[in-house]
Phi, psi and omega in degrees: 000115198261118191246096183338272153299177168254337167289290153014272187296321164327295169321279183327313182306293174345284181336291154328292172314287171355314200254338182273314192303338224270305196295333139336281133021276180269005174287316197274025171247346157283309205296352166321288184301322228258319181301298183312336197268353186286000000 
């Protein structure tokens, strides 16, 4: 994927982030659940 700008990769990075906190997020809320049920 070829990137023009430097806002471009800036976004992108953003993006990115975004999307790892969210999963980042719901990973530790299963390992939360999986840790409660023990």
């Amino acid at each position: 994927m070829p990137v023009t700008t430097e806002e471009t990769t800036l976004a992108d990075l953003a993006a990115l982030g975004d999307a790892a906190a969210e999963l980042l997020a719901e990973i530790t809320e299963q390992l939360a659940t999986v840790a409660a049920r023990r």
